[in-house]
N, CA, C and O atoms as a GROMACS GRO file, in nm:
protein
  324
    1UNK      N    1  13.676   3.263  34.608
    1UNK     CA    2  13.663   3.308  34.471
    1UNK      C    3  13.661   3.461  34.468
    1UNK      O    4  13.592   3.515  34.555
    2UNK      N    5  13.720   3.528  34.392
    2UNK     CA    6  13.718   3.638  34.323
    2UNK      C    7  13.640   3.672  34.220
    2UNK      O    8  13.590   3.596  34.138
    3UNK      N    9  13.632   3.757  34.225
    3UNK     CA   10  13.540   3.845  34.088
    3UNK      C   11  13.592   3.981  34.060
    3UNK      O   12  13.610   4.053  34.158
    4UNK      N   13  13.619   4.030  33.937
    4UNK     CA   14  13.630   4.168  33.888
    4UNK      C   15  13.600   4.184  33.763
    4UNK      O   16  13.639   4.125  33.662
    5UNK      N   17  13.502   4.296  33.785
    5UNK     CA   18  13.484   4.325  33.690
    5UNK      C   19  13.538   4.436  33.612
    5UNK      O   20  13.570   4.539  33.673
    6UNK      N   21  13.553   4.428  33.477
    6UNK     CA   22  13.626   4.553  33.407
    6UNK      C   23  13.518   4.559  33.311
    6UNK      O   24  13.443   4.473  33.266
    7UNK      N   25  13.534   4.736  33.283
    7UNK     CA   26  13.482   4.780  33.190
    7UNK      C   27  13.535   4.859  33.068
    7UNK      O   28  13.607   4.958  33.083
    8UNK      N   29  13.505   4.821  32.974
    8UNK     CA   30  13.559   4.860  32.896
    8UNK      C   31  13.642   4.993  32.862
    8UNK      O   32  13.585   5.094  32.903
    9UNK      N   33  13.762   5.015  32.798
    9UNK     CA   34  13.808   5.129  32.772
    9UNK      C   35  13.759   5.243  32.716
    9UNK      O   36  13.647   5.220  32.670
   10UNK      N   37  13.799   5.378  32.696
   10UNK     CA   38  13.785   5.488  32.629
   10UNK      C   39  13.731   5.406  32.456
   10UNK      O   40  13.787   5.330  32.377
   11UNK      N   41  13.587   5.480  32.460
   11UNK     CA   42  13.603   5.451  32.307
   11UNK      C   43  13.535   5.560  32.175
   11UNK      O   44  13.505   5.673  32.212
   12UNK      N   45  13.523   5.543  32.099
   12UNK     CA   46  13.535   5.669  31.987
   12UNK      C   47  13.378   5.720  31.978
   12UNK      O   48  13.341   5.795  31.887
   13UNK      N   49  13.294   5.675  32.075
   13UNK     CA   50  13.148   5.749  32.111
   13UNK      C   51  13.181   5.778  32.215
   13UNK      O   52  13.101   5.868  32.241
   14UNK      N   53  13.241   5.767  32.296
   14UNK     CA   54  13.297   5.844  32.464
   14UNK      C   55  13.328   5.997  32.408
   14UNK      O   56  13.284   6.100  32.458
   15UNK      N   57  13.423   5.985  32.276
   15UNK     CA   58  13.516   6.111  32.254
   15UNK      C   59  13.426   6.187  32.162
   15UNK      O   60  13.465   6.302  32.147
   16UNK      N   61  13.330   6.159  32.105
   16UNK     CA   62  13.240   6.218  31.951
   16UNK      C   63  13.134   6.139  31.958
   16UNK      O   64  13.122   6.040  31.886
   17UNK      N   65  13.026   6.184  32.066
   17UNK     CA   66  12.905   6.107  32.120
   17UNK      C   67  12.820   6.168  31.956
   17UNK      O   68  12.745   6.091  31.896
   18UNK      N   69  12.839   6.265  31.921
   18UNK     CA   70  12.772   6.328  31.839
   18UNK      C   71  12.732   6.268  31.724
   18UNK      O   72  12.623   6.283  31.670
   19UNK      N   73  12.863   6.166  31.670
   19UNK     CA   74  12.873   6.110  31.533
   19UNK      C   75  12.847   5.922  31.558
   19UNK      O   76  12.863   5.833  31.474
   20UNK      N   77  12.808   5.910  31.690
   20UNK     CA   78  12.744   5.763  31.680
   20UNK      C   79  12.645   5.776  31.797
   20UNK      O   80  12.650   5.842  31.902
   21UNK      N   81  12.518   5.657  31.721
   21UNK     CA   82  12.417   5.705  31.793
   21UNK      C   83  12.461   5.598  31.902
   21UNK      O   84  12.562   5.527  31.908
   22UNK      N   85  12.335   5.614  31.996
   22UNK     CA   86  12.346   5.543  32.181
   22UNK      C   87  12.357   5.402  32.111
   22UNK      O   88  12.420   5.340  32.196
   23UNK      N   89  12.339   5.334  32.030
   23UNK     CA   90  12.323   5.172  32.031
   23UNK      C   91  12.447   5.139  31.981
   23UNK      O   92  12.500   5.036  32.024
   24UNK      N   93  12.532   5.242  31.855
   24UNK     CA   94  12.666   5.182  31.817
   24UNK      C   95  12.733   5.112  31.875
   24UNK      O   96  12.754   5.136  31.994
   25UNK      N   97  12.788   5.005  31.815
   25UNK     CA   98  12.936   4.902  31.878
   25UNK      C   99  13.066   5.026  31.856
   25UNK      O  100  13.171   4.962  31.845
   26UNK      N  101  13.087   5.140  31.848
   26UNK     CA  102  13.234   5.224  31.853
   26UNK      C  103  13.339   5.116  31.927
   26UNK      O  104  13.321   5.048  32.028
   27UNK      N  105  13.452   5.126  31.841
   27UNK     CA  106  13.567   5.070  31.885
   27UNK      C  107  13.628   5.135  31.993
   27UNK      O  108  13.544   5.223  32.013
   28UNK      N  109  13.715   5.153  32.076
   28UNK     CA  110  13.813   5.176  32.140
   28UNK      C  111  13.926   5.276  32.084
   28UNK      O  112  13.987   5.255  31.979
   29UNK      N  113  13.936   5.329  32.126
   29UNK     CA  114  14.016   5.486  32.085
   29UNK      C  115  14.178   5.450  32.142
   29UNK      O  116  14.221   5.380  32.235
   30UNK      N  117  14.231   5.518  32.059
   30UNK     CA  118  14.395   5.463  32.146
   30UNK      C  119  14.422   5.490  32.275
   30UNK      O  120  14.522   5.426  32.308
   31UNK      N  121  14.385   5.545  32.348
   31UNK     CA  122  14.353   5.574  32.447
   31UNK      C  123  14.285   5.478  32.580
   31UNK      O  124  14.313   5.463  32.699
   32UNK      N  125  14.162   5.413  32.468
   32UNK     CA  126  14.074   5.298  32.573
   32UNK      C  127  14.165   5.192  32.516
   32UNK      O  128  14.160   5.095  32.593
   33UNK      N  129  14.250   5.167  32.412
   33UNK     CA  130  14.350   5.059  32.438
   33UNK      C  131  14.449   5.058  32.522
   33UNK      O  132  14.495   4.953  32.567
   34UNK      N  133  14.496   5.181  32.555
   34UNK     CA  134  14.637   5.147  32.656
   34UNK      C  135  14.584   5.159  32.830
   34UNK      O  136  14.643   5.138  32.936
   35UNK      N  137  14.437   5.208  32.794
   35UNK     CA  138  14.365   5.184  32.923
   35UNK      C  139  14.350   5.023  32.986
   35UNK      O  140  14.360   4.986  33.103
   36UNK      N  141  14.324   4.943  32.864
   36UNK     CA  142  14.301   4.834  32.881
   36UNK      C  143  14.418   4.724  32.879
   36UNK      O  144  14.416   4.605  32.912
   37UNK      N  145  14.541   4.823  32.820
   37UNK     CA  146  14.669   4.741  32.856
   37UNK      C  147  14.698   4.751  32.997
   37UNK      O  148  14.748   4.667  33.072
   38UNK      N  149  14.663   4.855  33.018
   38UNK     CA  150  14.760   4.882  33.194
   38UNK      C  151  14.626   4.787  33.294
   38UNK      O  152  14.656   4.723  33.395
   39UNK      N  153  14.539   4.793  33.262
   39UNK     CA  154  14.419   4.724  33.330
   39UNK      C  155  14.484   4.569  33.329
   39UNK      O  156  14.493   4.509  33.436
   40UNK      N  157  14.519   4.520  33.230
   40UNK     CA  158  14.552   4.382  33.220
   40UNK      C  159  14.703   4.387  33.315
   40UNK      O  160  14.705   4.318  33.416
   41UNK      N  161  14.825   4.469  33.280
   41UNK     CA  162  14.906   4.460  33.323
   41UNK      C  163  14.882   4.454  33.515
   41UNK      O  164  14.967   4.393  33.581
   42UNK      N  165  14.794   4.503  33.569
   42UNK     CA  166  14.702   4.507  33.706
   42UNK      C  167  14.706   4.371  33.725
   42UNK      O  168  14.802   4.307  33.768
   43UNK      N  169  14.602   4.329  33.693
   43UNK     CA  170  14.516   4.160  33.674
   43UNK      C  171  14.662   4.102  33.680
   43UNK      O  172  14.696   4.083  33.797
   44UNK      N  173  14.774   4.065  33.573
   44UNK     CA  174  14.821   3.980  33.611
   44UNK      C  175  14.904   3.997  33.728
   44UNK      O  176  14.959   3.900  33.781
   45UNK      N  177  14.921   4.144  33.782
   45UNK     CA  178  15.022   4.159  33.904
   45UNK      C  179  14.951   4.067  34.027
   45UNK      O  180  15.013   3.993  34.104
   46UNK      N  181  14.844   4.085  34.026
   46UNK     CA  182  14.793   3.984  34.151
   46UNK      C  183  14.803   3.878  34.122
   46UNK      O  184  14.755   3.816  34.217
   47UNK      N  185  14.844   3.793  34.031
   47UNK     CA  186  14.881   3.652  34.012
   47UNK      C  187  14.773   3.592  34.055
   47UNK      O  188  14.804   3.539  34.161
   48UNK      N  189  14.617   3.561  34.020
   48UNK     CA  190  14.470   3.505  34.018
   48UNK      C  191  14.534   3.359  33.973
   48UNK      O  192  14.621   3.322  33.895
   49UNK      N  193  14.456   3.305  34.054
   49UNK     CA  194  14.464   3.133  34.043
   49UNK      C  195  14.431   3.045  33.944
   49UNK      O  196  14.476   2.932  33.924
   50UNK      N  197  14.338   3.112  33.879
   50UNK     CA  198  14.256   3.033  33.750
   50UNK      C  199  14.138   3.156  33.705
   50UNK      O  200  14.015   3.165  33.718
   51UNK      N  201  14.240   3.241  33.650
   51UNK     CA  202  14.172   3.330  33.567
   51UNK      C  203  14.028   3.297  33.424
   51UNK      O  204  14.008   3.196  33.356
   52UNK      N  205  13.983   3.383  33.426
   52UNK     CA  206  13.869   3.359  33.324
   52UNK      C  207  13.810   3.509  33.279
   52UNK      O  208  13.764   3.590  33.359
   53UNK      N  209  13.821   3.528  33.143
   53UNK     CA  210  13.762   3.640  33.106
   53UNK      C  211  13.657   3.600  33.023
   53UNK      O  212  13.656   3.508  32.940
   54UNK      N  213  13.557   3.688  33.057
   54UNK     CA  214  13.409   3.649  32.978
   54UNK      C  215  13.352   3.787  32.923
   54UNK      O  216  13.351   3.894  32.984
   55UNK      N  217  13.300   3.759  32.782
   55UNK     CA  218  13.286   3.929  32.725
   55UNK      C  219  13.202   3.945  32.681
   55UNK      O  220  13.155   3.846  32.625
   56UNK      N  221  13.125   4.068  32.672
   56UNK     CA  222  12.996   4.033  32.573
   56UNK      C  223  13.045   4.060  32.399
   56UNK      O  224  13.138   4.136  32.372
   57UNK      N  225  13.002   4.019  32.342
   57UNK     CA  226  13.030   4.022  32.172
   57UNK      C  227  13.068   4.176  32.134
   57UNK      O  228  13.160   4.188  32.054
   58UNK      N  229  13.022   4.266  32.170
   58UNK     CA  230  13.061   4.447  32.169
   58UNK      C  231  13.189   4.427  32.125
   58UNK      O  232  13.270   4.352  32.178
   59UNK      N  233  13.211   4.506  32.011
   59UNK     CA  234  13.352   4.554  31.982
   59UNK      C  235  13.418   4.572  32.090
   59UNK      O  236  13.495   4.488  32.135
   60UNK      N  237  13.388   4.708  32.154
   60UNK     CA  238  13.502   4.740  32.272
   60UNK      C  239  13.508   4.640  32.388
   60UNK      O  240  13.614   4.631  32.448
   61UNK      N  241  13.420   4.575  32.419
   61UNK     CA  242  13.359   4.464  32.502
   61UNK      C  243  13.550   4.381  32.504
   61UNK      O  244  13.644   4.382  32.584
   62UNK      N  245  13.519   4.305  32.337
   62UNK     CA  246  13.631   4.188  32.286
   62UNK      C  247  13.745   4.304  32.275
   62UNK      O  248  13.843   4.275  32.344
   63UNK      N  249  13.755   4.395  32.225
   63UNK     CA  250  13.885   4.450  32.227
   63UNK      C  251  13.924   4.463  32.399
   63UNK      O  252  14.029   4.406  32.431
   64UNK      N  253  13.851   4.532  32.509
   64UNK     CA  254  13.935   4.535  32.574
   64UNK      C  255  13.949   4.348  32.664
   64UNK      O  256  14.053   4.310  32.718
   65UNK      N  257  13.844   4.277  32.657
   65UNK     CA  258  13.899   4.131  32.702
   65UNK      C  259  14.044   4.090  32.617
   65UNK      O  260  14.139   4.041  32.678
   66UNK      N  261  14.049   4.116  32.471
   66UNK     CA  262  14.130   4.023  32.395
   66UNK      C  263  14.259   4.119  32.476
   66UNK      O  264  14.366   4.058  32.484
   67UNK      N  265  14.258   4.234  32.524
   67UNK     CA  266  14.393   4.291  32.577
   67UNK      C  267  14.405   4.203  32.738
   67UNK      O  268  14.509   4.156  32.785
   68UNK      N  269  14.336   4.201  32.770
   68UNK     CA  270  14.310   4.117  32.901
   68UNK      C  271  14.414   3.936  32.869
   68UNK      O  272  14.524   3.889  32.899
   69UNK      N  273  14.323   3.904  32.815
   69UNK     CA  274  14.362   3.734  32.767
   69UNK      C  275  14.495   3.748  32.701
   69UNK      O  276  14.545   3.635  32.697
   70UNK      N  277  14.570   3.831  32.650
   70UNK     CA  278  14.712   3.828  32.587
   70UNK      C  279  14.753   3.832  32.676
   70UNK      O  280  14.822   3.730  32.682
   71UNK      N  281  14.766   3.908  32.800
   71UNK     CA  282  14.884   3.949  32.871
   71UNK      C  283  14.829   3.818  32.982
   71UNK      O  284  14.919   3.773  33.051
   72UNK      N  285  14.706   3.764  33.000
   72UNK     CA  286  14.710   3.711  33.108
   72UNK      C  287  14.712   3.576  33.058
   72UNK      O  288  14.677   3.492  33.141
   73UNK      N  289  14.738   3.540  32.965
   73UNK     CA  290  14.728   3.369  32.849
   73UNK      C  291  14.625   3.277  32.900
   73UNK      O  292  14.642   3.170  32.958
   74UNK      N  293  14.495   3.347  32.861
   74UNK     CA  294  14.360   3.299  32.877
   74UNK      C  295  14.322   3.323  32.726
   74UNK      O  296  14.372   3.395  32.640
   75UNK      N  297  14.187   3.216  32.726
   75UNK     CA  298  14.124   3.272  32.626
   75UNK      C  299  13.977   3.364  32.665
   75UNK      O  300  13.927   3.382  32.776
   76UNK      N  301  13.944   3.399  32.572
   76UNK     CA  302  13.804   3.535  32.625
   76UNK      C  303  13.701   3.396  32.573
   76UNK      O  304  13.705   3.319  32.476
   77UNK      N  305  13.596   3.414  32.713
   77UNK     CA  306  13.479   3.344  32.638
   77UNK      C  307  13.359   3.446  32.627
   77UNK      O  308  13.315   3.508  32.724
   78UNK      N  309  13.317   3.455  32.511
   78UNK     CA  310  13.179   3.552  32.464
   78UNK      C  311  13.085   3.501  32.485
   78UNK      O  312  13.058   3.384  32.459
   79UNK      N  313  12.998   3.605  32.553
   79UNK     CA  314  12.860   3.553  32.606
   79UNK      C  315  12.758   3.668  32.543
   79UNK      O  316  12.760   3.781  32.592
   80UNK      N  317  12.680   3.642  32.449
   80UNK     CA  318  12.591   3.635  32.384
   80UNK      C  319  12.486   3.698  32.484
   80UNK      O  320  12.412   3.777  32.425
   81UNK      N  321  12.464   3.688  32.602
   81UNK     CA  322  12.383   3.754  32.706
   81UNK      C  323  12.415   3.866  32.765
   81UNK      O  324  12.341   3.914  32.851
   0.00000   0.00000   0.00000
């Protein structure tokens, strides 16, 4: 078994910490999206046997899994923990 973990992309408290406080959900900046495209485009180059993406509920969390699960035709399961 494998494991990797990814973390989320560039997102719009990374770039303007100033204008959201430490607890905000900030989305993903265009930037932490094409981070998280080329991250996925990775993942599926190794061709994984029975992939599984698991996310926590966080905006950027599901944005960068849901870029994950398109390119790799999984679904994201959210974990609440």
């Amino acid at each position: 078994m494998q494991l990797f973990l990814v973390r989320h992309g560039q997102t719009a408290a990374n770039v303007h910490p100033i204008d959201y406080p430490w607890d905000n959900d900030s989305p993903l900046t265009t930037i932490g999206q094409q981070e998280a495209a080329r991250t996925a485009q990775f993942l599926k180059q190794l061709q994984l046997a029975s992939p599984h993406i698991v996310s926590s509920p966080l905006t950027r969390a599901q944005q960068t899994a849901e870029a994950l699960a398109q390119v790799m035709a999984v679904p994201v399961h959210t974990d609440p923990g």
